[in-house]
LODREN-289028 format. One record per atom (N, C-alpha, C): residue in three letters; x, y, z. Coordinates in Angstrom, 2 decimals. Example, Ala and Ser with C-alpha at 12.3 -4.5 7.8 and 13.67 -1.06 7.14 Angstrom:
2
NODE  residuo       px       py       pz
NODE      ALA    13.19    -5.69     7.80
NODE      ALA    12.30    -4.50     7.80
NODE      ALA    13.20    -3.30     7.80
NODE      SER    12.85    -2.25     7.08
NODE      SER    13.67    -1.06     7.14
NODE      SER    12.90     0.03     7.87
END
This chain:
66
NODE  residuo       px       py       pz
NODE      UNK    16.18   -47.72   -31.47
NODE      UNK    17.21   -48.08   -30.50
NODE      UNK    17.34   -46.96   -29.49
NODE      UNK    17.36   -47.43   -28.10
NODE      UNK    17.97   -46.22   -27.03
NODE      UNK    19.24   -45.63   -27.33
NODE      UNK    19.19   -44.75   -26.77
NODE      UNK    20.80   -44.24   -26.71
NODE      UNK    21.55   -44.43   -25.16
NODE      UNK    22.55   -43.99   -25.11
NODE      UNK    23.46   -43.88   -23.05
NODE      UNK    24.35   -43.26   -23.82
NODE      UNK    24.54   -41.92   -22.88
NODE      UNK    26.07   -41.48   -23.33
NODE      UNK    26.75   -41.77   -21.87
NODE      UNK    28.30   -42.10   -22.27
NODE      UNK    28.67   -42.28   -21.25
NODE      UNK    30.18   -41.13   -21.72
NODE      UNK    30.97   -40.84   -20.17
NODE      UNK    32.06   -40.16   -20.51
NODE      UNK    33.32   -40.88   -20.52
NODE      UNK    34.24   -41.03   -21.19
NODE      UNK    35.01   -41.93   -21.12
NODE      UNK    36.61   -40.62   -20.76
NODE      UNK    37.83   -41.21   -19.77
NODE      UNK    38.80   -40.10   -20.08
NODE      UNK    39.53   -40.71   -21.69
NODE      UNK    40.34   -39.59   -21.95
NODE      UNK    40.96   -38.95   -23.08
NODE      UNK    41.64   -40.35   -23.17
NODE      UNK    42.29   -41.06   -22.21
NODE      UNK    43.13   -42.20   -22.99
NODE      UNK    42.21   -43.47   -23.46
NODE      UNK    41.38   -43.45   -22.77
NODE      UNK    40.12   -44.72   -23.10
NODE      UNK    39.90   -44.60   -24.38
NODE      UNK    39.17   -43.47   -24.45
NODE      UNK    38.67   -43.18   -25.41
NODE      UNK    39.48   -43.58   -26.57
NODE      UNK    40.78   -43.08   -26.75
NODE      UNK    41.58   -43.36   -27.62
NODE      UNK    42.03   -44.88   -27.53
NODE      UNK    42.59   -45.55   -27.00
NODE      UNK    42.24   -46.96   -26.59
NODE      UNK    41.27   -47.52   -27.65
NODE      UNK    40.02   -47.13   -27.57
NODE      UNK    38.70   -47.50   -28.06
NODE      UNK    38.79   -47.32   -29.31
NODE      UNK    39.43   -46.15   -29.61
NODE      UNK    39.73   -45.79   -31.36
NODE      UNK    39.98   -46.74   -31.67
NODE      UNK    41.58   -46.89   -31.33
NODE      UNK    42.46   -47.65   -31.60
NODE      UNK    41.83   -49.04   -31.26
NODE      UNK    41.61   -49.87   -31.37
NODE      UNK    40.68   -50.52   -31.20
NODE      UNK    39.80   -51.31   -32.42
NODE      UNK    38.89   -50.27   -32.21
NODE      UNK    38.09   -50.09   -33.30
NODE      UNK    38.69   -49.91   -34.55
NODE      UNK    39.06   -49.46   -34.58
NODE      UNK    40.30   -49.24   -36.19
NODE      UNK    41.01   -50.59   -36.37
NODE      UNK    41.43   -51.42   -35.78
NODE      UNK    42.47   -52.64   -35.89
NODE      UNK    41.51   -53.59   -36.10
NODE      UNK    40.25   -53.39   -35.49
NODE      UNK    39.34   -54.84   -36.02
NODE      UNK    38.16   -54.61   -36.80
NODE      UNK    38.25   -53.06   -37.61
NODE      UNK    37.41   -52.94   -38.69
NODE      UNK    36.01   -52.59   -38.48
NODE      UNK    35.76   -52.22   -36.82
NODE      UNK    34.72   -51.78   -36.20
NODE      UNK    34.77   -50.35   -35.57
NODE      UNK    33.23   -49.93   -35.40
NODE      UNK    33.15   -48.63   -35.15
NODE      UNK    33.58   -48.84   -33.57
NODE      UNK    33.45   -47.30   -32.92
NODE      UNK    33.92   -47.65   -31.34
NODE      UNK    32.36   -47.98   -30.96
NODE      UNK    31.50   -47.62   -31.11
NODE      UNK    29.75   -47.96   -31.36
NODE      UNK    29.95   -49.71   -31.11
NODE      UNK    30.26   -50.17   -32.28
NODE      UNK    30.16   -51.63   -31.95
NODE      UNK    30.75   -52.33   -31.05
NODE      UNK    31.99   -51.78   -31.01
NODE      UNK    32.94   -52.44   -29.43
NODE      UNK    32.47   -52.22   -28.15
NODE      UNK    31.68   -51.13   -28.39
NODE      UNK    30.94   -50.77   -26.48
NODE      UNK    29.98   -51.74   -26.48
NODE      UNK    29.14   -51.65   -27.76
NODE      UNK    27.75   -52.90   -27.50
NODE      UNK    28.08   -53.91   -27.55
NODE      UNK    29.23   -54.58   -28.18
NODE      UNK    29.86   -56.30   -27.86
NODE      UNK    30.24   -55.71   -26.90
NODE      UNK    30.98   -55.10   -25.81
NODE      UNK    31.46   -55.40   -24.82
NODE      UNK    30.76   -55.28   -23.52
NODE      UNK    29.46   -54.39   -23.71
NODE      UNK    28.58   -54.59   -22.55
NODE      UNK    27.16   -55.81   -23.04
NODE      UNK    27.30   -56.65   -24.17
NODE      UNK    26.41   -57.33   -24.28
NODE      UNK    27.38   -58.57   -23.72
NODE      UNK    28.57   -58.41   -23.51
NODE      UNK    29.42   -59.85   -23.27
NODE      UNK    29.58   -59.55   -21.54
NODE      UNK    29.30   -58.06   -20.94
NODE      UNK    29.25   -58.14   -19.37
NODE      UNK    27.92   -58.46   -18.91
NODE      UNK    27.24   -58.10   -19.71
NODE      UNK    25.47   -58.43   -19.40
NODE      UNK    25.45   -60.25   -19.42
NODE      UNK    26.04   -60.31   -20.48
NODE      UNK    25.66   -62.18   -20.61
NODE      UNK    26.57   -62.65   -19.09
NODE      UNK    27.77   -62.42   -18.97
NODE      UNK    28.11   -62.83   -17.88
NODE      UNK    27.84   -62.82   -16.64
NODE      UNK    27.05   -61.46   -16.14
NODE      UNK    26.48   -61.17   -14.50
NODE      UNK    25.13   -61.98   -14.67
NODE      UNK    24.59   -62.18   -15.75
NODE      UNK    23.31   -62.99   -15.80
NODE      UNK    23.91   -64.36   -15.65
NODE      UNK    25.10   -65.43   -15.98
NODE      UNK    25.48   -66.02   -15.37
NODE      UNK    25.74   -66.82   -14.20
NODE      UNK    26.80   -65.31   -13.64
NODE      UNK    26.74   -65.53   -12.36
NODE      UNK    25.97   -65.60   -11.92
NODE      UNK    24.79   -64.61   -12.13
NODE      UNK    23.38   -64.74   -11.18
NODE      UNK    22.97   -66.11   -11.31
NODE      UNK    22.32   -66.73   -12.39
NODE      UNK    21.93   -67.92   -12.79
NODE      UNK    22.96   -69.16   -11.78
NODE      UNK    24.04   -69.10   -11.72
NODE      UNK    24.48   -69.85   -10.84
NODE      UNK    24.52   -69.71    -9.13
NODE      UNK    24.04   -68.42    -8.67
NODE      UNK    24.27   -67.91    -7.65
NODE      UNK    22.87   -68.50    -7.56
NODE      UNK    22.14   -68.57    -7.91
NODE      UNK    20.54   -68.59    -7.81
NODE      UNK    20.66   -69.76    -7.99
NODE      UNK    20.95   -70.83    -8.48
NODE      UNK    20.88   -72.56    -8.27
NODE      UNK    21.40   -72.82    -7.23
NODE      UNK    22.31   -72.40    -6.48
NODE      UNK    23.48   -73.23    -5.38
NODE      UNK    22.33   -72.51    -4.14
NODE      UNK    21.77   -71.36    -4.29
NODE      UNK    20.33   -71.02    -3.39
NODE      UNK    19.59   -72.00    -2.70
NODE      UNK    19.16   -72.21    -4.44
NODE      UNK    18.07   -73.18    -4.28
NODE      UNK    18.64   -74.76    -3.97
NODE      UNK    19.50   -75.06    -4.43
NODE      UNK    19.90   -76.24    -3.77
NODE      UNK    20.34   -76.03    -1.94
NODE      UNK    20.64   -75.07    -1.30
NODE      UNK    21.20   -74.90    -0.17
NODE      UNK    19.87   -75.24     0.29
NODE      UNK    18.61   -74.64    -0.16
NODE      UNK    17.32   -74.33     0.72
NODE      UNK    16.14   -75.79     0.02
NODE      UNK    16.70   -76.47    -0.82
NODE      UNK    15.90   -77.04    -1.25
NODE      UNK    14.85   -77.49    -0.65
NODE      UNK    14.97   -78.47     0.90
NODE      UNK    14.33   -78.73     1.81
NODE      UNK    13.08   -77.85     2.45
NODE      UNK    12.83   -76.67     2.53
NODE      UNK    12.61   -75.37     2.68
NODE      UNK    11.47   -75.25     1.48
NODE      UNK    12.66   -74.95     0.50
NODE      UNK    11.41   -74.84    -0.87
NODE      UNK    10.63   -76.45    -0.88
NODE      UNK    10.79   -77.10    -0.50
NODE      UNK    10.10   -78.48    -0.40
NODE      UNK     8.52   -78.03     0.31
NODE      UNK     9.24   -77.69     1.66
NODE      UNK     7.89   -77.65     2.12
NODE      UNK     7.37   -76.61     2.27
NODE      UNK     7.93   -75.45     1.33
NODE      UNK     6.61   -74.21     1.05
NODE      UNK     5.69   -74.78    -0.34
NODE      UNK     6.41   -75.49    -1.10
NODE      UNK     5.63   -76.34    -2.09
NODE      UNK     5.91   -75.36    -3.10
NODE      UNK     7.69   -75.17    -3.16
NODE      UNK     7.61   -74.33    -4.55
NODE      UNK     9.10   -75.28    -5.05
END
């Protein structure tokens, strides 16, 4: 597995404890559910940003033949 350190301030951090302590998880696991649940979402958006594209240009992509 990679690592990322990131810096968090003094109240986050604690936040994150606290946190982590109430639902029986490390602060480790709450960062990776919570950037695997921002990752799933901007891939989303993209995914929808990227259809309403291709529907705007469809005509276009028609006749480049893609």
């Amino acid at each position: 597995m990679n690592e990322i350190t990131i810096r968090l301030p003094g109240a986050d951090r604690a936040e994150l404890g606290d946190l982590a302590d109430a639902t029986g998880r490390t602060p480790e696991d709450v960062v990776q559910e919570a950037v695997r649940a921002h990752l799933r979402a901007e891939r989303e958006k993209i995914a929808e940003a990227a259809g309403r594209l291709a529907e705007q240009h469809a005509p276009l992509l028609r006749r480049l033949g893609r």
